[in-house]
LUMMIVO-574724 format. One line per field, with one value per residue: x, y, z of N, C-alpha, C in turn. Coordinates in Angstrom, 3 decimals. Layout:
LUMMIVO-574724
nc1 = (X, ...);
nc2 = (Y, ...);
nc3 = (Z, ...);
cac1 = (X, ...);
cac2 = (Y, ...);
cac3 = (Z, ...);
cc1 = (X, ...);
cc2 = (Y, ...);
cc3 = (Z, ...);
//
This chain:
LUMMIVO-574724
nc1 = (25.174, 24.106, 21.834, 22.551, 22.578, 20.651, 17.982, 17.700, 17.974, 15.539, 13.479, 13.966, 12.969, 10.649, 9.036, 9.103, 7.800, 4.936, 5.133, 5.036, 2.804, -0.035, -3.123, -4.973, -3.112, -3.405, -3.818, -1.880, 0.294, -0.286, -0.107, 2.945, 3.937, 3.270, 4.664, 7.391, 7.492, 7.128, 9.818, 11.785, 11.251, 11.550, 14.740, 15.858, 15.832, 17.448, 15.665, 16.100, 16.620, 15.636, 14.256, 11.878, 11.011, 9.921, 8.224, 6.138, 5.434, 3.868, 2.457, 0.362, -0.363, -1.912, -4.099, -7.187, -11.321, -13.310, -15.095, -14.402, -13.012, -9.861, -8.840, -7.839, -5.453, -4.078, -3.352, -1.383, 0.368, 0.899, 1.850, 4.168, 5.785, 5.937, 8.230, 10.482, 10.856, 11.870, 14.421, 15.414, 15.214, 17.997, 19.931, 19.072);
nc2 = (-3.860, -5.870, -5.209, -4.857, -5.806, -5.330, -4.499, -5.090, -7.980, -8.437, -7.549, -9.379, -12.031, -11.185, -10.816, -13.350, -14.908, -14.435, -15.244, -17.619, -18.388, -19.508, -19.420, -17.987, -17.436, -15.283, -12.833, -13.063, -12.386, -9.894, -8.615, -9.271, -7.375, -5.374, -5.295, -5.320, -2.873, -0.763, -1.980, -1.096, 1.425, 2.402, 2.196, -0.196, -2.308, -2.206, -1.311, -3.659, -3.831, -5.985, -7.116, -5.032, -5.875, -8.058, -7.501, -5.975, -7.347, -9.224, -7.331, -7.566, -9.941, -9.745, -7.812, -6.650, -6.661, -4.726, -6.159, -8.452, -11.903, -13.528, -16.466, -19.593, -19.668, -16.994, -17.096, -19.234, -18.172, -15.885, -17.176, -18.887, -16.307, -15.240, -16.644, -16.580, -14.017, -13.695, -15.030, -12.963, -11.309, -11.238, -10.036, -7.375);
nc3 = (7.153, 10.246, 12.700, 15.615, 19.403, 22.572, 21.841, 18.847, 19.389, 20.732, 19.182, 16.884, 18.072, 19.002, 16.848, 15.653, 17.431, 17.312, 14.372, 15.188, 16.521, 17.636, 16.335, 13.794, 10.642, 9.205, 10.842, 12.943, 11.553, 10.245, 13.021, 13.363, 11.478, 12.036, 14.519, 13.750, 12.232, 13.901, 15.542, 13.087, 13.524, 15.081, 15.401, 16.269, 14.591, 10.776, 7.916, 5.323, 1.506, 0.609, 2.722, 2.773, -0.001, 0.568, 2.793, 1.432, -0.770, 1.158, 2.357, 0.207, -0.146, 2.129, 1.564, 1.659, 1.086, 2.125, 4.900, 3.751, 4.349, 4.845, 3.603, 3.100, 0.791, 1.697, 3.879, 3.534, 2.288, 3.649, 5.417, 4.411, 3.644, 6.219, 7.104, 5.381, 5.954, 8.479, 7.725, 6.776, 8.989, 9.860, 8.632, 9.324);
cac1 = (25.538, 23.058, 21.735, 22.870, 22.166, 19.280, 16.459, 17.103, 17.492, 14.301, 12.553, 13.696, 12.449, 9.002, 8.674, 9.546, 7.163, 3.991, 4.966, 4.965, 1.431, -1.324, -4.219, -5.193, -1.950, -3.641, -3.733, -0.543, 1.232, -0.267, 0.763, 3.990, 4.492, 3.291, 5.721, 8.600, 7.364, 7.533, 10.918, 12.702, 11.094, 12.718, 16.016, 16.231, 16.287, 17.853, 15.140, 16.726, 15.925, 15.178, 13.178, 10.986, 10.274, 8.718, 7.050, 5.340, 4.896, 2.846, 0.974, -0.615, -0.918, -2.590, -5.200, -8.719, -11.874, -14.053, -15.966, -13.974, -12.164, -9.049, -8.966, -6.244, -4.270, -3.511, -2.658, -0.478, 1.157, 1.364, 3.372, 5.796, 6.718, 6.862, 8.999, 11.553, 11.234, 12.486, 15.784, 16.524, 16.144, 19.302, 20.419, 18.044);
cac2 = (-4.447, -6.112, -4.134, -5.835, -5.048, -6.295, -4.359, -6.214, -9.191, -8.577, -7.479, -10.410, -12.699, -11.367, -11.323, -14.920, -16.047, -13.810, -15.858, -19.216, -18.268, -20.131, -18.837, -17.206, -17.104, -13.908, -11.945, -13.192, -11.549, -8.274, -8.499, -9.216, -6.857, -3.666, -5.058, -5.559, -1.483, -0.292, -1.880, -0.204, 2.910, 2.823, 1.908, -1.665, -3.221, -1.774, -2.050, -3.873, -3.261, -7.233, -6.594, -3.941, -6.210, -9.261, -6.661, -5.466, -8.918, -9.479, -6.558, -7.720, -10.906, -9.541, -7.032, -7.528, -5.698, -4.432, -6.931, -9.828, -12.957, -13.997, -17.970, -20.391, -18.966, -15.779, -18.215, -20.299, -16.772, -15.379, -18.253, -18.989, -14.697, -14.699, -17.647, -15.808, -12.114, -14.047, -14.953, -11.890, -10.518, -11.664, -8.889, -5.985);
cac3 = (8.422, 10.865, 13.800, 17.115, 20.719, 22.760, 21.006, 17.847, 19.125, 20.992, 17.985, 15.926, 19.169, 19.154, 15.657, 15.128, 18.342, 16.871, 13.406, 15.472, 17.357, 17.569, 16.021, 12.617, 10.373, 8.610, 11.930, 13.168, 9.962, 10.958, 14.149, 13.112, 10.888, 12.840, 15.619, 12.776, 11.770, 14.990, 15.563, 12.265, 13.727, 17.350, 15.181, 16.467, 12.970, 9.926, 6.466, 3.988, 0.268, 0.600, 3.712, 2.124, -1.154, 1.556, 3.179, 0.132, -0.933, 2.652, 2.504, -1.326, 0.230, 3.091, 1.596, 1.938, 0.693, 3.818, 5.266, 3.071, 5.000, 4.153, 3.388, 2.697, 0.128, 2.046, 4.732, 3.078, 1.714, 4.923, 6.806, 3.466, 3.372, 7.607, 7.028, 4.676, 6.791, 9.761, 7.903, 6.145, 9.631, 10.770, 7.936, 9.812);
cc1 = (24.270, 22.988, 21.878, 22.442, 20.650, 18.144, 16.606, 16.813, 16.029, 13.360, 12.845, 12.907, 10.770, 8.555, 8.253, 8.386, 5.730, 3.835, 4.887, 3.999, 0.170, -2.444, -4.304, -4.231, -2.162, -3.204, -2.466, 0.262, 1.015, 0.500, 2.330, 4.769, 4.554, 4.526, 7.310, 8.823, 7.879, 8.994, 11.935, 12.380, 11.516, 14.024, 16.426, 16.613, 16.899, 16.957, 16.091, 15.991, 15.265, 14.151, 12.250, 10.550, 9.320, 7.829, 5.646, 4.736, 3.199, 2.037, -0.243, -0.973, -1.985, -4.200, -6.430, -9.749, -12.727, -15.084, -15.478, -13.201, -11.270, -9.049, -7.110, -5.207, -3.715, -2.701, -1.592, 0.333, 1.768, 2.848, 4.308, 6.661, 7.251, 8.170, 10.688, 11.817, 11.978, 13.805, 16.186, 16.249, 17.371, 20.370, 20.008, 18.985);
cc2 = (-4.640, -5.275, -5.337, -5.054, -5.770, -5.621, -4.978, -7.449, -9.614, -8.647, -8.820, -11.427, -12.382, -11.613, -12.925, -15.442, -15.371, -15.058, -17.346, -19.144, -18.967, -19.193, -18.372, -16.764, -15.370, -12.695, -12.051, -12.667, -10.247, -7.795, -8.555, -8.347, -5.557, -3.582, -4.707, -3.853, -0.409, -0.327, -1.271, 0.902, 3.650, 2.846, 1.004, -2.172, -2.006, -2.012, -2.185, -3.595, -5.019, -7.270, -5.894, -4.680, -7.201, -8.449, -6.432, -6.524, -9.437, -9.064, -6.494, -8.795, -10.943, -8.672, -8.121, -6.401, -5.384, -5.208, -8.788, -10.563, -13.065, -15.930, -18.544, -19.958, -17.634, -16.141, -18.209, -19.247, -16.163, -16.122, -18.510, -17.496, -14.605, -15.319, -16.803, -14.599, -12.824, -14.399, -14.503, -11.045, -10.698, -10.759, -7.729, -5.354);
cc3 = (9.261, 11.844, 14.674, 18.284, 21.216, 22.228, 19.893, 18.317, 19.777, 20.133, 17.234, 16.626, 18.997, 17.736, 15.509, 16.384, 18.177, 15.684, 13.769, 16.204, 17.555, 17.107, 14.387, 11.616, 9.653, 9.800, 12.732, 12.272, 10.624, 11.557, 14.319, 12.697, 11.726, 14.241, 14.814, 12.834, 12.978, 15.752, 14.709, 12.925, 14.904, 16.868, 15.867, 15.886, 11.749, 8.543, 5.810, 2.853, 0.376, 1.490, 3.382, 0.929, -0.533, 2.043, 2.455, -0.328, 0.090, 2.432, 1.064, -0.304, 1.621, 2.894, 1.282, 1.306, 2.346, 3.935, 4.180, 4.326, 4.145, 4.127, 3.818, 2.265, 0.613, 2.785, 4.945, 2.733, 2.476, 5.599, 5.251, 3.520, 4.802, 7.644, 6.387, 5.396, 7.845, 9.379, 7.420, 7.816, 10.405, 9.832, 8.148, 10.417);
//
């Protein structure tokens, strides 16, 4: 069952306007996600087992070595997975 009430739908709200941000789609993911993390952890959202495999997904597509950039293809990785987290959370 979805979590309702205004902290989800806040959390899904910022989520979704972090993943529509101007700037850097790599760093916008982050940002997304630690807000996403922070909301399961107040009990706003509910993890799904589907939720938790994008996640996981993200955070490959997100690592870096220290002092590496991320390019295009992390990018392009980034905004197709925020893309999908934003409508399994309407199952959070």
């Amino acid at each position: 069952m979805a979590s309702t009430g205004p902290a989800a739908d806040a959390a899904r709200t910022a989520f979704r306007e972090l993943m529509d941000a101007k700037g850097h789609a790599v760093e916008n993911a982050r940002e997304a996600v630690a807000g996403l993390e922070a909301a399961v952890a107040a009990g706003a959202l509910m993890r799904t087992p589907l939720l938790d495999q994008m996640l996981g997904d993200l955070m490959v597509a997100l690592e870096q070595e220290e002092g590496q950039k991320l390019g295009g293809k992390s990018a392009e990785a980034a905004r197709f997975i925020l893309r999908a987290i934003s409508r399994e959370l309407e199952n959070a």
